[in-house]
N, C-alpha and C positions, 0 to 999 in steps of 0.2 A: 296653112292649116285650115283658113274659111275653104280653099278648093277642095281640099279634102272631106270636107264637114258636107260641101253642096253637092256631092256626089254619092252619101253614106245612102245607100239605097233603103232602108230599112228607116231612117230618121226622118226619110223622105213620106214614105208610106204615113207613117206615125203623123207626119207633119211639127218635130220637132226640129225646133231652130237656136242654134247659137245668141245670145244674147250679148254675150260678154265673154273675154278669156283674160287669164294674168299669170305669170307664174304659180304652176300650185292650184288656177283654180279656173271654174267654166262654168256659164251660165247660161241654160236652155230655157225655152219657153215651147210650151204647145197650147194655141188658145183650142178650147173644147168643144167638140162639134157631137152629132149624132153619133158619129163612128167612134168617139170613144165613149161611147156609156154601156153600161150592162145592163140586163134587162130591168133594173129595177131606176133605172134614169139617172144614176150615178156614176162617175169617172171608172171604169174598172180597171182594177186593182195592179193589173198590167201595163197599164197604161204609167200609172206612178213609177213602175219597176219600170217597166223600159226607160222613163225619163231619168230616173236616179242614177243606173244601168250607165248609160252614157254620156250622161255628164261627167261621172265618177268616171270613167276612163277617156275621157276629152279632159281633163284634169290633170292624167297623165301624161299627155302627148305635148301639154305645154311646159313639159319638165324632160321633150323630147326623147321621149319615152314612147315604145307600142307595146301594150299591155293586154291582158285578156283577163277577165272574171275569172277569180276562183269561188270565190264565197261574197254572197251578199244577203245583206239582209233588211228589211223595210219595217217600217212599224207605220199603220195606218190611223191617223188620227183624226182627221174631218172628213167629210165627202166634197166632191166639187161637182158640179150641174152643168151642163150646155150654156157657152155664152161666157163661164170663166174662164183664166188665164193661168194655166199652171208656171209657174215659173221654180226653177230647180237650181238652186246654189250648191255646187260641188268643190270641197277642196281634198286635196293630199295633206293627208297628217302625218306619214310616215314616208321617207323617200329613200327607200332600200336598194340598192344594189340590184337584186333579182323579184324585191315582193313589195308592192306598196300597200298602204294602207288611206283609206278615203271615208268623207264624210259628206254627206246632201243633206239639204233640209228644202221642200217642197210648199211653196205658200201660193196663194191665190194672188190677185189683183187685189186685194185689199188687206194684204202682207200678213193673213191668219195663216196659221204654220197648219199645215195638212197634211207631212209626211215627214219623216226623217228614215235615214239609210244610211248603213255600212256597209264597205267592199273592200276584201283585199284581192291584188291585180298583179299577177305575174307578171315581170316582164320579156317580154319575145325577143326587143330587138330596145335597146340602150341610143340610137342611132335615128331616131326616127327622124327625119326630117332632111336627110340625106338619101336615106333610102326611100322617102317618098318620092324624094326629084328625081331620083335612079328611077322610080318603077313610072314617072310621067316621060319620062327619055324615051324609055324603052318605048313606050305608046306611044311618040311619036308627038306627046302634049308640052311639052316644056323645051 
């Protein structure tokens, strides 16, 4: 699952990183540089989404699950600055057959809660973790 995670191209860009996984749950970190502020020197707003975004479905995959966003939703509640450390606690509260349902909560370095999010997450492929080693095969990685 970390080979999968250090490969996610998009996580990479973002500079978010895995912190922790468990059943049910996953925890990223992005510490906050220039590239993620908006012009008013605050974390933009996308930046929280994409971290909830992906936690919330790296949440699903340790229930060997591959899942895709249907609906999410963010509620923004403090700002964060250059120099902080977002960190993004993601669990599955629902673990359905074909639709999960997920929960984040987004706090700084100094464990003040900055964001909370909702996602529910189709899922694609029930198997996952089989068919990742299938598709590292096929590449020639595994």
């Amino acid at each position: 699952m970390m080979d999968m995670e250090e490969k996610h191209p998009f996580h990479n860009f973002a500079d978010i990183y895995v912190s922790a996984l468990g059943e049910g749950l996953a925890e990223a970190e992005v510490p906050v540089t220039n590239d993620h502020l908006n012009m008013y020197g605050f974390v933009h707003g996308g930046v929280y989404a994409a971290l909830a975004d992906g936690s919330m479905g790296l949440a699903a995959t340790t229930l060997n699950k591959a899942a895709v966003t249907t609906t999410m939703n963010v509620n923004y509640l403090q700002k964060a600055t250059k120099g902080d450390v977002l960190r993004a606690v993601a669990t599955v509260t629902r673990n359905g057959k074909k639709v999960l349902y997920t929960e984040c909560r987004i706090y700084n370095q100094r464990e003040e809660l900055l964001a909370t999010a909702q996602g529910t997450f189709y899922v694609v492929h029930d198997n996952f973790v089989e068919q990742y080693i299938e598709k590292l095969r096929a590449e020639g990685n595994y």
